[in-house]
C-alpha positions as CSV (number, residue, x, y, z in Angstrom):
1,X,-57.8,-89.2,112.9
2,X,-59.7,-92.4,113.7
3,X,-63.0,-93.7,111.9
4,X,-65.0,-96.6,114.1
5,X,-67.4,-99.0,113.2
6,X,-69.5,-100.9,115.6
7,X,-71.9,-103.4,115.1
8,X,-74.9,-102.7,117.6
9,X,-76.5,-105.4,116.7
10,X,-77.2,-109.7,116.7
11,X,-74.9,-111.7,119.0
12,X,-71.8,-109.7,117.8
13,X,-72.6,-106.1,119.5
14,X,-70.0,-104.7,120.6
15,X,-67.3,-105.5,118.4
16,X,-65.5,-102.6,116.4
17,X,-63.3,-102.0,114.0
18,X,-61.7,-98.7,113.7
19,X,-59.3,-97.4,111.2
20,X,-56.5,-94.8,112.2
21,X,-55.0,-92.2,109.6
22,X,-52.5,-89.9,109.9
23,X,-48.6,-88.4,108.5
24,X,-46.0,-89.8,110.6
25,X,-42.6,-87.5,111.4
26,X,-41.4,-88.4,108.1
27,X,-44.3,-87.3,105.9
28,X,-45.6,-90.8,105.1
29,X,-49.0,-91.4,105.1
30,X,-50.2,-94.5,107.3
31,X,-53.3,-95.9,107.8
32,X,-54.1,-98.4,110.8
33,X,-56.6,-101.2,110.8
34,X,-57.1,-102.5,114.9
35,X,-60.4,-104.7,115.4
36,X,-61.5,-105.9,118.5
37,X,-64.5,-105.8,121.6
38,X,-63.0,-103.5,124.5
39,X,-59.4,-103.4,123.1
40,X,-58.6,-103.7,119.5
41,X,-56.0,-105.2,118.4
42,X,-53.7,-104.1,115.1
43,X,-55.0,-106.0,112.4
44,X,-53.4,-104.3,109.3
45,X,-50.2,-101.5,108.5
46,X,-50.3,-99.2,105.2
47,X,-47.5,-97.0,104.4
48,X,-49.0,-94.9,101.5
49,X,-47.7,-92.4,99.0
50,X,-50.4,-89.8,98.5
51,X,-53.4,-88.7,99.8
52,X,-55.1,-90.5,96.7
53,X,-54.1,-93.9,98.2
54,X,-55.1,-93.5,101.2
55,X,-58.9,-92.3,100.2
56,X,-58.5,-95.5,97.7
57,X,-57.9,-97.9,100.8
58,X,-60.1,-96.5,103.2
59,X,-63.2,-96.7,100.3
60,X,-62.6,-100.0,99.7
61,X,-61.9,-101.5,103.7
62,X,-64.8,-99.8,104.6
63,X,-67.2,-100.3,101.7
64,X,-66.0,-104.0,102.4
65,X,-67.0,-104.1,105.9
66,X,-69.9,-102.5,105.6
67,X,-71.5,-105.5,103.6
68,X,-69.7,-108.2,105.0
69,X,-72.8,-109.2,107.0
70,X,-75.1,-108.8,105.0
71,X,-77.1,-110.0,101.8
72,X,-77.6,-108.2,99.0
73,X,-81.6,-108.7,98.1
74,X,-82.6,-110.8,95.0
75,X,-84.9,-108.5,92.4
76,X,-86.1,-110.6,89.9
């Protein structure tokens, strides 16, 4: 299964990151990190244990991209 980000917006539309999950032959969990514009490239590997990790990494790599770009307001 494969969960994609784009940015639509600014002078960096178009770029993407996606992240891949899956069980490979074996029964190993792996999850797949490629970022890119038209073809991504592999960015990061994860062999996991259980299911646990892997909704452990994908939470925080995606709750990490998500604000990446942008600022959190001031309240005061």
């Amino acid at each position: 299964m494969t969960i994609r980000l784009e940015n639509s917006t600014g002078r960096r539309s178009g770029r993407f990151v996606a992240y891949e999950y899956g069980e490979d032959l074996f029964g190993t969990l792996y999850l797949n990190k490629f970022s890119g514009r038209e073809k991504g490239r592999l960015i990061d590997k994860w062999r996991l244990n259980d299911l646990g990790s892997l909704i452990r990494v994908l939470d925080t790599e995606i709750s990490r991209r998500e604000e990446e770009n942008y600022e959190r307001p001031l309240f005061n």
